[in-house]
PDB file of N, CA, C and O in Angstrom:
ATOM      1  N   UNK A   1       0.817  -1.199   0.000  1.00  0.00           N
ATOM      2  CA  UNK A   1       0.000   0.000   0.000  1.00  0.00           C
ATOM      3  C   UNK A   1       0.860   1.262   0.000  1.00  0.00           C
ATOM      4  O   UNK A   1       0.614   2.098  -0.870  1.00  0.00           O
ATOM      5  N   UNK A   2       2.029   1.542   1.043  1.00  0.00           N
ATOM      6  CA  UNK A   2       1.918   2.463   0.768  1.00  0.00           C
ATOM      7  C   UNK A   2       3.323   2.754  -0.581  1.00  0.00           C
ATOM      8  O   UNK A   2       3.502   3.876  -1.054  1.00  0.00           O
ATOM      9  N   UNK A   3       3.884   1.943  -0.861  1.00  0.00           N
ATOM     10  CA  UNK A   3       4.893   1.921  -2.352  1.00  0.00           C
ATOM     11  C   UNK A   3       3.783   2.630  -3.499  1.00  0.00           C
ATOM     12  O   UNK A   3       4.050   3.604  -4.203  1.00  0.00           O
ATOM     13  N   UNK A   4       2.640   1.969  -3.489  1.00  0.00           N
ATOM     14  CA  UNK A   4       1.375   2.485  -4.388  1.00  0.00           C
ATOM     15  C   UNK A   4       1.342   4.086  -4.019  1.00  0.00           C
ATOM     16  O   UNK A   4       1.563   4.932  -4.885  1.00  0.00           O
ATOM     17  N   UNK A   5       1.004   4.475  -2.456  1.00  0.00           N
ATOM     18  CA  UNK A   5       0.689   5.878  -2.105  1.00  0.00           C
ATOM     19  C   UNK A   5       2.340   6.822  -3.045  1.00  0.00           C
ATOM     20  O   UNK A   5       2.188   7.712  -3.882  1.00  0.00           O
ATOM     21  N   UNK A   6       3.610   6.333  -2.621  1.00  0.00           N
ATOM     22  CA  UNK A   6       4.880   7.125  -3.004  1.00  0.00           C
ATOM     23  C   UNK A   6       4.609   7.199  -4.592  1.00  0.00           C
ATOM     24  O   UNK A   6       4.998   8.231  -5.139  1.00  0.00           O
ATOM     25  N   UNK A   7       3.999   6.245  -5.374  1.00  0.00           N
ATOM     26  CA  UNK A   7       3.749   5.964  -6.698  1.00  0.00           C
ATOM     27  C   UNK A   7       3.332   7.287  -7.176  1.00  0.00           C
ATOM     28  O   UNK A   7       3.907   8.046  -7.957  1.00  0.00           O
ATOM     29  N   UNK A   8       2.148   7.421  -6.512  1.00  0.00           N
ATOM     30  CA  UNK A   8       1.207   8.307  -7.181  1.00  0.00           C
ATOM     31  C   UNK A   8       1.576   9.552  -6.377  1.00  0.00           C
ATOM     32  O   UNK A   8       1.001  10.600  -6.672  1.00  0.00           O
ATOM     33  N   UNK A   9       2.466   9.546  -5.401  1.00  0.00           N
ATOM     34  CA  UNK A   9       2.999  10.776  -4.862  1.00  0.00           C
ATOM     35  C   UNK A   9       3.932  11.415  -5.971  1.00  0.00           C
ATOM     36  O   UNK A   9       4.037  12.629  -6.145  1.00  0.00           O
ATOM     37  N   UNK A  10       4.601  10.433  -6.706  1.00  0.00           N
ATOM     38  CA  UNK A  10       5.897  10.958  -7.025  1.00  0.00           C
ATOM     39  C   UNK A  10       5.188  11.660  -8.584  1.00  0.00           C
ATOM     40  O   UNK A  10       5.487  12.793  -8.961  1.00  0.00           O
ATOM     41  N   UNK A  11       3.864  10.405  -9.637  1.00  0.00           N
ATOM     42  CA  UNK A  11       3.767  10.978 -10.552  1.00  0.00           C
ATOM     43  C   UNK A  11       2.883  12.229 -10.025  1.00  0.00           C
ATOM     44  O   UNK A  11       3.065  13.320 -10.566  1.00  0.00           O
ATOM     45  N   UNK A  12       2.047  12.119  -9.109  1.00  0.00           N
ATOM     46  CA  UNK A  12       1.599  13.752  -8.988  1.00  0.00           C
ATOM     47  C   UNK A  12       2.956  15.057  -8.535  1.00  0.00           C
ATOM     48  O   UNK A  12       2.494  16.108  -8.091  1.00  0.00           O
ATOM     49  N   UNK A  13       3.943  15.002  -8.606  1.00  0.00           N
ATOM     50  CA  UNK A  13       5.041  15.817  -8.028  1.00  0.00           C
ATOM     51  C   UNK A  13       5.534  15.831  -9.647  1.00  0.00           C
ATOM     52  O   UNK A  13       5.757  16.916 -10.183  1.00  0.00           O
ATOM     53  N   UNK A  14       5.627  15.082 -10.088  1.00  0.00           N
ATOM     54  CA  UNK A  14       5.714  15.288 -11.352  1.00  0.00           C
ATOM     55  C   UNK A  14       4.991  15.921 -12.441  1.00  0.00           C
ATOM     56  O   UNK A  14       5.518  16.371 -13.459  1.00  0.00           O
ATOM     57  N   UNK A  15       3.623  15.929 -12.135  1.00  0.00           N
ATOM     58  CA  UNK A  15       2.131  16.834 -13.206  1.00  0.00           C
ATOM     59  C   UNK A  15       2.592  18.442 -12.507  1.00  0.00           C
ATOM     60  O   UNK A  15       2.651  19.509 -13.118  1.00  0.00           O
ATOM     61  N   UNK A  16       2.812  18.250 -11.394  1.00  0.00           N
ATOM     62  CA  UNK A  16       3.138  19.946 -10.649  1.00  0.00           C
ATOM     63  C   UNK A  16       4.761  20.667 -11.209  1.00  0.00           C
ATOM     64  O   UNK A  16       5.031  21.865 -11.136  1.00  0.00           O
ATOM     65  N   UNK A  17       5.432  19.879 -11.608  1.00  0.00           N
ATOM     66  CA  UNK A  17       6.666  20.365 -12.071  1.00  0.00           C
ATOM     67  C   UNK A  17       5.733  20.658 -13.837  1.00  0.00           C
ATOM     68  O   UNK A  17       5.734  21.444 -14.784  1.00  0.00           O
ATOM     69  N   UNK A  18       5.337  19.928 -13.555  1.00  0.00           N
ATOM     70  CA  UNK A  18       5.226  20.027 -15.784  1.00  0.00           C
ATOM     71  C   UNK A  18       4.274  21.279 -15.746  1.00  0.00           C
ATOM     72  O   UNK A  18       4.212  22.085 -16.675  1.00  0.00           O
ATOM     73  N   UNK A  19       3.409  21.385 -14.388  1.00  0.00           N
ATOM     74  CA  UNK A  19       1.845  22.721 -14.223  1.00  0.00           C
ATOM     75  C   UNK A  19       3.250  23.741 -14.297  1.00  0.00           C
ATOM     76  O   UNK A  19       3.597  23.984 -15.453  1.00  0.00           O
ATOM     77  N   UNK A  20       3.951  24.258 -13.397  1.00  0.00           N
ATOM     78  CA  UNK A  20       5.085  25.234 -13.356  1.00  0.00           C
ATOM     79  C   UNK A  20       5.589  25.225 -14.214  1.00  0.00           C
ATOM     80  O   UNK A  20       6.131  26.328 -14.290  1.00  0.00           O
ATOM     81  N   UNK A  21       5.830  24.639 -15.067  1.00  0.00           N
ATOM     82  CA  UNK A  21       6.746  25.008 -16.863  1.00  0.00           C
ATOM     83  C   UNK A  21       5.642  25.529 -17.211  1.00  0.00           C
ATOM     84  O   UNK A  21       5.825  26.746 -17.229  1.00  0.00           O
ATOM     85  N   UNK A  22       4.581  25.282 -17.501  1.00  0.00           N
ATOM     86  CA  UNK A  22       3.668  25.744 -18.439  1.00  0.00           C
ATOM     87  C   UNK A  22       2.492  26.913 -17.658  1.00  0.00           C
ATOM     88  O   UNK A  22       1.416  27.238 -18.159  1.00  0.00           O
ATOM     89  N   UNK A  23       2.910  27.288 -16.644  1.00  0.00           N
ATOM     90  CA  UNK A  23       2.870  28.794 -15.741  1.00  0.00           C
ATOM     91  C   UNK A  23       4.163  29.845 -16.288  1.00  0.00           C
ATOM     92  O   UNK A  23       4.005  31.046 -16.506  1.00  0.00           O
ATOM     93  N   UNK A  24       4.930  29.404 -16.385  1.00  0.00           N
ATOM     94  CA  UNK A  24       6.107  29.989 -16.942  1.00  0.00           C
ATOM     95  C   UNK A  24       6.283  30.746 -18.365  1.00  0.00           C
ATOM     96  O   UNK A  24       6.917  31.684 -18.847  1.00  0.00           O
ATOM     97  N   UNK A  25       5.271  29.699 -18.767  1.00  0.00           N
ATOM     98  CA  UNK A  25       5.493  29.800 -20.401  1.00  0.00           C
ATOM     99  C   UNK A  25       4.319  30.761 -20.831  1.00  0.00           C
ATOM    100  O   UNK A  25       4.302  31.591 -21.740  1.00  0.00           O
ATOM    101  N   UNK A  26       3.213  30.366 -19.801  1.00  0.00           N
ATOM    102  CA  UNK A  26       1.891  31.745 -19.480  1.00  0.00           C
ATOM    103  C   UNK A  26       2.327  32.720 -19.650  1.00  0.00           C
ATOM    104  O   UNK A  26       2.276  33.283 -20.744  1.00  0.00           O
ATOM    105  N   UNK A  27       3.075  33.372 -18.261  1.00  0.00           N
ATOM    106  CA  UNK A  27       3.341  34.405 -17.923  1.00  0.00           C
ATOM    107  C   UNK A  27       4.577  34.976 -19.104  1.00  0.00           C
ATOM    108  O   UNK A  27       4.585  36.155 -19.458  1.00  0.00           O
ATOM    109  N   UNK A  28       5.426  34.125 -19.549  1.00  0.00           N
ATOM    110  CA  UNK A  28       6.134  34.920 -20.636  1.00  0.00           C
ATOM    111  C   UNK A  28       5.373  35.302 -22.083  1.00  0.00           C
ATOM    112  O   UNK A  28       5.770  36.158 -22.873  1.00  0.00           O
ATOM    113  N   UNK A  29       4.162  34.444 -22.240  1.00  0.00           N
ATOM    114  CA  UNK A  29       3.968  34.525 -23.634  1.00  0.00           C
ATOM    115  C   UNK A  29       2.993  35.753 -23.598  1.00  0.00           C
ATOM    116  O   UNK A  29       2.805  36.428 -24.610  1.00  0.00           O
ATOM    117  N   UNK A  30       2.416  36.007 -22.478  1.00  0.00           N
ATOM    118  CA  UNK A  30       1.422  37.231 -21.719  1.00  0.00           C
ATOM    119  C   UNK A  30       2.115  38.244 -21.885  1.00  0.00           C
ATOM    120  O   UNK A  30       1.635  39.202 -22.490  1.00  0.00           O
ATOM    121  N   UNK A  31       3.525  38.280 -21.347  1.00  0.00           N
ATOM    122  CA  UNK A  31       4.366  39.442 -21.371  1.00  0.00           C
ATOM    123  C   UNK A  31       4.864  40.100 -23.096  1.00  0.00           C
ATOM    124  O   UNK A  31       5.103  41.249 -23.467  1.00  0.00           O
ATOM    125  N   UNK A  32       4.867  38.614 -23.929  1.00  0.00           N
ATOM    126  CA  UNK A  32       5.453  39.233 -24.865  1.00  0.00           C
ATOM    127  C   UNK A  32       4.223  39.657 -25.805  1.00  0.00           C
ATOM    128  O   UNK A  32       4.337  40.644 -26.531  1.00  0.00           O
ATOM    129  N   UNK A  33       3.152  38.965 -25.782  1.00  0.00           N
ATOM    130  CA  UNK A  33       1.567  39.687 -25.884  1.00  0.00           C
ATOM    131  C   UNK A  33       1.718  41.276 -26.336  1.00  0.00           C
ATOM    132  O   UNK A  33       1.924  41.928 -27.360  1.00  0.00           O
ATOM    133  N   UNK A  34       1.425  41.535 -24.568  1.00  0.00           N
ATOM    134  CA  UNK A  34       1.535  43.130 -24.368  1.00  0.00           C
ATOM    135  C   UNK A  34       1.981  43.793 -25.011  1.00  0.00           C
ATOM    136  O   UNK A  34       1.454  44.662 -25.706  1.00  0.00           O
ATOM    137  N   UNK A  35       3.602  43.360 -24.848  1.00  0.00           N
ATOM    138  CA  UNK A  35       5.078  44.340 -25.472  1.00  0.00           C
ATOM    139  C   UNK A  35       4.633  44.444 -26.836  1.00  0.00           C
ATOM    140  O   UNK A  35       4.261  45.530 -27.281  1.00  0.00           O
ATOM    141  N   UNK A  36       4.644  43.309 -27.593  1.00  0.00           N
ATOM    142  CA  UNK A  36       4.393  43.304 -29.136  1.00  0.00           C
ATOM    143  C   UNK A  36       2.895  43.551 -29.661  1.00  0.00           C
ATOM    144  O   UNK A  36       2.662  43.847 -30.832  1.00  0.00           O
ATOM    145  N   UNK A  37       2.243  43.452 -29.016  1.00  0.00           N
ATOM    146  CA  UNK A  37       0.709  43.169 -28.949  1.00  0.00           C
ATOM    147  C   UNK A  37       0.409  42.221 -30.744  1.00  0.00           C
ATOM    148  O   UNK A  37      -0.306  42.576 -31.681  1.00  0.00           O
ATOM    149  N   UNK A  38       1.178  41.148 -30.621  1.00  0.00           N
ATOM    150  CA  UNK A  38       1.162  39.677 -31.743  1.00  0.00           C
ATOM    151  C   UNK A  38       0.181  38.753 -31.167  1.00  0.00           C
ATOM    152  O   UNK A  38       0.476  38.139 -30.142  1.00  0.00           O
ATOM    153  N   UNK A  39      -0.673  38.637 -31.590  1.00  0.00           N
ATOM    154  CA  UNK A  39      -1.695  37.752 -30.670  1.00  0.00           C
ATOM    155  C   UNK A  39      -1.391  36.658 -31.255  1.00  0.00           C
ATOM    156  O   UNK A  39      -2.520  36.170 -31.294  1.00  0.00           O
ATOM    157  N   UNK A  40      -0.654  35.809 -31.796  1.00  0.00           N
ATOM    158  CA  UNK A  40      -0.170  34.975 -31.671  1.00  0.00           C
ATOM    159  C   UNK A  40       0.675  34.753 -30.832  1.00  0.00           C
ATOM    160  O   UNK A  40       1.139  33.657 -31.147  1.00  0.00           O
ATOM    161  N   UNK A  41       1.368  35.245 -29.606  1.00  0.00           N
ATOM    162  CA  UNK A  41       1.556  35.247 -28.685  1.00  0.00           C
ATOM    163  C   UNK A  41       0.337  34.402 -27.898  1.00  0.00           C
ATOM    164  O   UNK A  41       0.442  33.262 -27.446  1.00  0.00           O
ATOM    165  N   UNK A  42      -0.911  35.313 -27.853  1.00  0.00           N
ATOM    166  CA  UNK A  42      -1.976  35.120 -27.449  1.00  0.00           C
ATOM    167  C   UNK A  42      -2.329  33.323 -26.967  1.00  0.00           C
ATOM    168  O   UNK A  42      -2.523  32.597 -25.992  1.00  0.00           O
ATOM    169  N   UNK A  43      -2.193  33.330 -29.005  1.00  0.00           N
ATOM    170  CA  UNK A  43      -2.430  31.572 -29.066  1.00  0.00           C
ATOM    171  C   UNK A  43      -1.696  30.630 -28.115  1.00  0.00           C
ATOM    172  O   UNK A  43      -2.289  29.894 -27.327  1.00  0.00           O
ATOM    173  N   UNK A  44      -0.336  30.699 -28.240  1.00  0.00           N
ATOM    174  CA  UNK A  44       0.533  30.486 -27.150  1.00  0.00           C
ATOM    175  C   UNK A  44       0.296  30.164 -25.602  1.00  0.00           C
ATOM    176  O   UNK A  44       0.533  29.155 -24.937  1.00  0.00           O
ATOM    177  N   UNK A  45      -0.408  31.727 -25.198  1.00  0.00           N
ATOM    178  CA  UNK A  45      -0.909  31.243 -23.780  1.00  0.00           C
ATOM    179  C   UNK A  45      -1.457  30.220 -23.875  1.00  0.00           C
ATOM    180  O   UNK A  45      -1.014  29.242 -23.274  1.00  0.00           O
ATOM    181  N   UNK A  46      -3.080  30.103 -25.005  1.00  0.00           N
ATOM    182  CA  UNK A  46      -4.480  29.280 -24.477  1.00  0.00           C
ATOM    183  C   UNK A  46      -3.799  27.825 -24.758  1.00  0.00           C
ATOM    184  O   UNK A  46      -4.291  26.762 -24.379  1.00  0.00           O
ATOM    185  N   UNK A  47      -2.674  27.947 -25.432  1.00  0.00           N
ATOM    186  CA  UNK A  47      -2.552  26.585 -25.676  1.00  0.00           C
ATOM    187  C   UNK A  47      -2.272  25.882 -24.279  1.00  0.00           C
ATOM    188  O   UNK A  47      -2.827  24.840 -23.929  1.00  0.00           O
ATOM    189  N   UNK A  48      -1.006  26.835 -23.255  1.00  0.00           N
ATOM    190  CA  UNK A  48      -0.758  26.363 -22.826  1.00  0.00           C
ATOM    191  C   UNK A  48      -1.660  26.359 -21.301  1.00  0.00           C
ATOM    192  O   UNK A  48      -1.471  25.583 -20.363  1.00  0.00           O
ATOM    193  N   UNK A  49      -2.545  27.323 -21.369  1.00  0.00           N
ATOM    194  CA  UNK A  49      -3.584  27.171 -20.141  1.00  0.00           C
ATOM    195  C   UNK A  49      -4.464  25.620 -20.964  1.00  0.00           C
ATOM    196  O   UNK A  49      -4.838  24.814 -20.112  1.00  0.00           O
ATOM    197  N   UNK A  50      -4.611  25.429 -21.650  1.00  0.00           N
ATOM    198  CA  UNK A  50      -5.414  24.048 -21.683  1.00  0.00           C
ATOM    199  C   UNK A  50      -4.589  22.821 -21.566  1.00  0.00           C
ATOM    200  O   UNK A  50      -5.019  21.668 -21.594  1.00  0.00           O
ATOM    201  N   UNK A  51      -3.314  23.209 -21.430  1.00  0.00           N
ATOM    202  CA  UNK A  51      -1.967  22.388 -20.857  1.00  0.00           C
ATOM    203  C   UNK A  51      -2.516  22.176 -19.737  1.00  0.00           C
ATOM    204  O   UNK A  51      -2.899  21.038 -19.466  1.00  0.00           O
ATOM    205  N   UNK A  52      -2.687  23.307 -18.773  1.00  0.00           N
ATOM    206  CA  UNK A  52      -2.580  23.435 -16.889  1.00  0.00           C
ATOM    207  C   UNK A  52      -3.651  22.924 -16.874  1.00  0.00           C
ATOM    208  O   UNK A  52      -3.823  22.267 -15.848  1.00  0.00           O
ATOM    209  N   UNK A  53      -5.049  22.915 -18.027  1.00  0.00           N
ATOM    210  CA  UNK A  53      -6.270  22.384 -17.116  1.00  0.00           C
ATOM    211  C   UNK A  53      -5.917  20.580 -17.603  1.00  0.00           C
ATOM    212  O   UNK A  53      -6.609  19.710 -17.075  1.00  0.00           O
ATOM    213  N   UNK A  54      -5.250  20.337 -18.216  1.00  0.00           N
ATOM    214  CA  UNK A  54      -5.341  18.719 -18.597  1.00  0.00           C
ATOM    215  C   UNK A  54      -4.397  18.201 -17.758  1.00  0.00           C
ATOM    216  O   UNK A  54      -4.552  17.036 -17.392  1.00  0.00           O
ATOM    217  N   UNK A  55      -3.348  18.888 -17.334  1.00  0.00           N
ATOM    218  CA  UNK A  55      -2.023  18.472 -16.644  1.00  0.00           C
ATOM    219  C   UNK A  55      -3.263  18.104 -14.932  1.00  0.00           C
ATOM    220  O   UNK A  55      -3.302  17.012 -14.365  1.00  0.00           O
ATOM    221  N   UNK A  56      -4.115  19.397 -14.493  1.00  0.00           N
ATOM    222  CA  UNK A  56      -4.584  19.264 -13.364  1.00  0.00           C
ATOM    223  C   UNK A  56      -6.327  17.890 -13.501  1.00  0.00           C
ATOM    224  O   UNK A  56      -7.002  17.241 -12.702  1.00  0.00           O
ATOM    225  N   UNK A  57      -6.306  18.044 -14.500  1.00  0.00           N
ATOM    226  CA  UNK A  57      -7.078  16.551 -15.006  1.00  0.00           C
ATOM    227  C   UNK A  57      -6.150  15.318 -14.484  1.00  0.00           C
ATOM    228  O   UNK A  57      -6.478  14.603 -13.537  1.00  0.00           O
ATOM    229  N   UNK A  58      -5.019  15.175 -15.184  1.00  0.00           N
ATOM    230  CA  UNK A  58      -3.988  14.133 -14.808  1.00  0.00           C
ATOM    231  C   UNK A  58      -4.327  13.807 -13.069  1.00  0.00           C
ATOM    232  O   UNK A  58      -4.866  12.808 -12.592  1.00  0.00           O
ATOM    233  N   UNK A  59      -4.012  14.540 -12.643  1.00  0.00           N
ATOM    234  CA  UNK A  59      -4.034  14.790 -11.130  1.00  0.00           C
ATOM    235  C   UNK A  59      -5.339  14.321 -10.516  1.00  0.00           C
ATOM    236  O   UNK A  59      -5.140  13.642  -9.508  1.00  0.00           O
ATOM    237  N   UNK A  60      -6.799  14.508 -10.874  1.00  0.00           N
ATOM    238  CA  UNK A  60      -7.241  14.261 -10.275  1.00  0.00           C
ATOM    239  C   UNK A  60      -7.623  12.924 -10.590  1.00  0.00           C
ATOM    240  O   UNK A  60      -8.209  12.208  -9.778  1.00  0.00           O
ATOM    241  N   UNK A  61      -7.302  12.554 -11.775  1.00  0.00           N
ATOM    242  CA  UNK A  61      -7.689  11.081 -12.719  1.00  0.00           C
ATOM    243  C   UNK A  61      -6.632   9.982 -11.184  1.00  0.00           C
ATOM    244  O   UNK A  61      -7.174   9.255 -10.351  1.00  0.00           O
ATOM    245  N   UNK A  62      -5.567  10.177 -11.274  1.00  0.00           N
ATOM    246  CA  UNK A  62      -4.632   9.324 -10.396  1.00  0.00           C
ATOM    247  C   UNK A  62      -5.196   9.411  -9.126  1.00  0.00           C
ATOM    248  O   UNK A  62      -4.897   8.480  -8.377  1.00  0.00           O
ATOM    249  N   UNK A  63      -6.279  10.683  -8.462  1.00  0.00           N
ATOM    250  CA  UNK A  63      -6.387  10.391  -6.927  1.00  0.00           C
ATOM    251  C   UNK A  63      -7.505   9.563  -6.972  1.00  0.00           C
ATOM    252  O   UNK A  63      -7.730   8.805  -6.029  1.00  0.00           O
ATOM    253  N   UNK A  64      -8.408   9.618  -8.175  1.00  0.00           N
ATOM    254  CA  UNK A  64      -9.905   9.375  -7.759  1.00  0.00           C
ATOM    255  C   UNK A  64      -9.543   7.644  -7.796  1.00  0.00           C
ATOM    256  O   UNK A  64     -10.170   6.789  -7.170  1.00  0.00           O
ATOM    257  N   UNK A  65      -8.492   7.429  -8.606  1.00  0.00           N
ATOM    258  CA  UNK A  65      -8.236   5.872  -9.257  1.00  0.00           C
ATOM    259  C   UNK A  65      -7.943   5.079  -8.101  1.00  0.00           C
ATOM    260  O   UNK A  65      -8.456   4.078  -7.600  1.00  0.00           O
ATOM    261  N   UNK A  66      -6.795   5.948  -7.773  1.00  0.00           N
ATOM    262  CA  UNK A  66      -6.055   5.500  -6.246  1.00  0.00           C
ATOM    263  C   UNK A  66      -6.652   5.725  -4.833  1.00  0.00           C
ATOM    264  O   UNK A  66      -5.929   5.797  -3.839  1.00  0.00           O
ATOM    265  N   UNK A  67      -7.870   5.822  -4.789  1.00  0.00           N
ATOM    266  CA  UNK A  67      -8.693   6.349  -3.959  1.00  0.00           C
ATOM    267  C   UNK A  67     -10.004   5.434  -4.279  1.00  0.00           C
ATOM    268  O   UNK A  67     -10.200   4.336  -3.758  1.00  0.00           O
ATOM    269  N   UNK A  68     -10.479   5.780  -4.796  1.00  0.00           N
ATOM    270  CA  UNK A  68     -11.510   5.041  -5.201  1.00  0.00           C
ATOM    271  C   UNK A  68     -12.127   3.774  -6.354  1.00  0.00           C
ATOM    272  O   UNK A  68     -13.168   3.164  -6.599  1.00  0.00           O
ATOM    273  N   UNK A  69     -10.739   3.877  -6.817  1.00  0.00           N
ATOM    274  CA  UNK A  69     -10.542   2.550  -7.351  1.00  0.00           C
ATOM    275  C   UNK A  69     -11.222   2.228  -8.712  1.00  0.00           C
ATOM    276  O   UNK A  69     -11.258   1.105  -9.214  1.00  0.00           O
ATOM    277  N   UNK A  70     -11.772   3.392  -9.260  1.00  0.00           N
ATOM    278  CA  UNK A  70     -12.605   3.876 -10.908  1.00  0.00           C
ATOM    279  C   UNK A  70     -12.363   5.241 -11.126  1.00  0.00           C
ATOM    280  O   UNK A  70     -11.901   6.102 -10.377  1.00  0.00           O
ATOM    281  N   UNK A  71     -12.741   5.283 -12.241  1.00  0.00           N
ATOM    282  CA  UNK A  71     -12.541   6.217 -12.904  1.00  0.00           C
ATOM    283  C   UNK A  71     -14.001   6.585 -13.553  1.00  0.00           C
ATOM    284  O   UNK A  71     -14.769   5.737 -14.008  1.00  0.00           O
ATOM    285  N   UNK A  72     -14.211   7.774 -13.522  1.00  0.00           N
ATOM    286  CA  UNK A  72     -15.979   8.149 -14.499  1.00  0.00           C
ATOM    287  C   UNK A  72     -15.575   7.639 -16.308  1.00  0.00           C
ATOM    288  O   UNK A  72     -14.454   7.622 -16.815  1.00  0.00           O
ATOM    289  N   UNK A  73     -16.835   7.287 -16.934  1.00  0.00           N
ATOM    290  CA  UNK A  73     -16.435   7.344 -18.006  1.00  0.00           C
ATOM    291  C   UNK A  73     -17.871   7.829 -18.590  1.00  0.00           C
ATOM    292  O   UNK A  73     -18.721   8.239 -17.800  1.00  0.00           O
ATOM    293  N   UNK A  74     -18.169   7.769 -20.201  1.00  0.00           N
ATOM    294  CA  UNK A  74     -19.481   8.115 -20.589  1.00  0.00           C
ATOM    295  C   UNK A  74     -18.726   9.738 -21.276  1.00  0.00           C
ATOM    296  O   UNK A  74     -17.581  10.140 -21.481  1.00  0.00           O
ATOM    297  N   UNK A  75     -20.169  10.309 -21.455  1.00  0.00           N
ATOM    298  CA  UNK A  75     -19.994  11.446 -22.368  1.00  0.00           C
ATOM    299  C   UNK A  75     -19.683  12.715 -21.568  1.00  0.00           C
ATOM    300  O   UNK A  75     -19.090  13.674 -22.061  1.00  0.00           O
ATOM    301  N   UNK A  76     -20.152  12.660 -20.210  1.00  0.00           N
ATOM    302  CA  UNK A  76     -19.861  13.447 -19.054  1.00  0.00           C
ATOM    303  C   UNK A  76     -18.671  13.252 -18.055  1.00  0.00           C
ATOM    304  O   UNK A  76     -18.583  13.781 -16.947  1.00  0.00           O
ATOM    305  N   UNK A  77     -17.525  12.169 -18.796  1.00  0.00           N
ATOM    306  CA  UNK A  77     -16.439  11.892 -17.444  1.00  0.00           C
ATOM    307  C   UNK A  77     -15.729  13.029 -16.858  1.00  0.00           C
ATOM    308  O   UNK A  77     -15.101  12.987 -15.800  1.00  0.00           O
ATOM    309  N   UNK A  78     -15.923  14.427 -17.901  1.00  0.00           N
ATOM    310  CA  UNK A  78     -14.755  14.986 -16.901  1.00  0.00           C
ATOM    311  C   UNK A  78     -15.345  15.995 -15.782  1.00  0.00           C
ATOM    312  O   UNK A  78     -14.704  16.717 -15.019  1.00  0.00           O
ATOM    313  N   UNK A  79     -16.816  15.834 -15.905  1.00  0.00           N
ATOM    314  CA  UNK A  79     -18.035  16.816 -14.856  1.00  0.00           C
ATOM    315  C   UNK A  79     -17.733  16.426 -13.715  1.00  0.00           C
ATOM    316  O   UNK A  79     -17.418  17.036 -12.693  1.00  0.00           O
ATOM    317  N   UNK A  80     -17.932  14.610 -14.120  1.00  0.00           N
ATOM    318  CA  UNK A  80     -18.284  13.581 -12.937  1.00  0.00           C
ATOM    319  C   UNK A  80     -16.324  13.888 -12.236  1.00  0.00           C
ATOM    320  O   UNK A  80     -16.168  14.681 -11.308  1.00  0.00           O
ATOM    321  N   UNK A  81     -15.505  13.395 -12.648  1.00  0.00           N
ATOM    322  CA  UNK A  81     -14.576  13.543 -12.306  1.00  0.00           C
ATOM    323  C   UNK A  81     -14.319  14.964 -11.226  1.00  0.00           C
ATOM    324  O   UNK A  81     -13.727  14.797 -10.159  1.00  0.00           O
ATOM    325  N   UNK A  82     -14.561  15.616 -11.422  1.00  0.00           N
ATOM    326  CA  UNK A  82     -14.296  16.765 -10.587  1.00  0.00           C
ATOM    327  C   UNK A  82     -15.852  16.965  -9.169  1.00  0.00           C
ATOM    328  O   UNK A  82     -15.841  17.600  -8.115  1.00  0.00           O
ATOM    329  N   UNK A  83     -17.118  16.013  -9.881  1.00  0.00           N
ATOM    330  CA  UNK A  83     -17.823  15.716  -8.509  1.00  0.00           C
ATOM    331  C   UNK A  83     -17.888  14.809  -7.873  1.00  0.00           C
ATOM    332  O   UNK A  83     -18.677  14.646  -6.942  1.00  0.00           O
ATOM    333  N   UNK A  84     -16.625  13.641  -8.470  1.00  0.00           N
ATOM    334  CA  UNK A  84     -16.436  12.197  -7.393  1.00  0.00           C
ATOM    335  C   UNK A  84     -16.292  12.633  -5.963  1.00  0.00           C
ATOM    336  O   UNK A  84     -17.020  12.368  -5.006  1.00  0.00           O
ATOM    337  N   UNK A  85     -15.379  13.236  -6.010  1.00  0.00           N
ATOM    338  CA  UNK A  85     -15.095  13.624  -4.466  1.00  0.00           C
ATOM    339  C   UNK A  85     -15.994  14.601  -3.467  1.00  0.00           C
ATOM    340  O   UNK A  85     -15.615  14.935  -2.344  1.00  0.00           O
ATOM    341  N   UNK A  86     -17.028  14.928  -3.963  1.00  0.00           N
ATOM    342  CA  UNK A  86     -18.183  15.892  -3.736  1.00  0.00           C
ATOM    343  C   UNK A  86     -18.873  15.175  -2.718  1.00  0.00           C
ATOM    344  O   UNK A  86     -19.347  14.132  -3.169  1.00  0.00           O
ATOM    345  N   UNK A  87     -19.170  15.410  -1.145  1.00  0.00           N
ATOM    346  CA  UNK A  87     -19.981  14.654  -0.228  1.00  0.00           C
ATOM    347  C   UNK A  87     -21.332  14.442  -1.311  1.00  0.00           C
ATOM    348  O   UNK A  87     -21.516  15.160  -2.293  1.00  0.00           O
ATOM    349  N   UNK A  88     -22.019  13.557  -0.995  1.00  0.00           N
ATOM    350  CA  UNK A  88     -23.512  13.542  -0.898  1.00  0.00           C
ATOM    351  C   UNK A  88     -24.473  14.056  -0.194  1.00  0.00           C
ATOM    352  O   UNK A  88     -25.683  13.859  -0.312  1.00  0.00           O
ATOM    353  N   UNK A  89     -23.450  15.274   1.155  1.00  0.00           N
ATOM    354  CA  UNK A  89     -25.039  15.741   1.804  1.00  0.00           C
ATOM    355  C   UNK A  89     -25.566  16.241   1.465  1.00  0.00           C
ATOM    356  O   UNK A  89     -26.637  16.480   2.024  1.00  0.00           O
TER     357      UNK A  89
END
């Protein structure tokens, strides 16, 4: 059990190093935005903010798995995914 817990410790320490590159790459491509105002710059960011929301997908895909032992699937998995962990009261 807990070799499994360090498992999914280490690849989630790993989705958070890859979220911080691509915070990095935000904030520079934002900056050079402005300066130049090239909105292809622009493109740049969204690409990489839909990086941070799939990278933080990753993340919750490994707790709900390792936690609860499934995963949502269907046409709605990534709703359900973010209300697995949601009490029922």
């Amino acid at each position: 059990m807990i070799s499994r817990v360090v498992h999914v410790a280490v690849r989630i320490r790993s989705e958070l190093d890859d979220l911080e590159g691509l915070l990095c790459r935000i904030q520079e491509g934002f900056k050079k935005a402005k300066q130049s105002g090239d909105l292809f710059y622009l493109d740049g960011v969204a690409l990489n903010l839909h990086g941070i929301y799939s990278g933080l997908e990753r993340i919750f895909e490994l707790i709900v798995i390792n936690i609860d032992g499934t995963k949502p699937s269907g046409e709605n998995w990534h709703k359900e995914l973010l209300n697995q962990g949601k009490s029922d009261k």
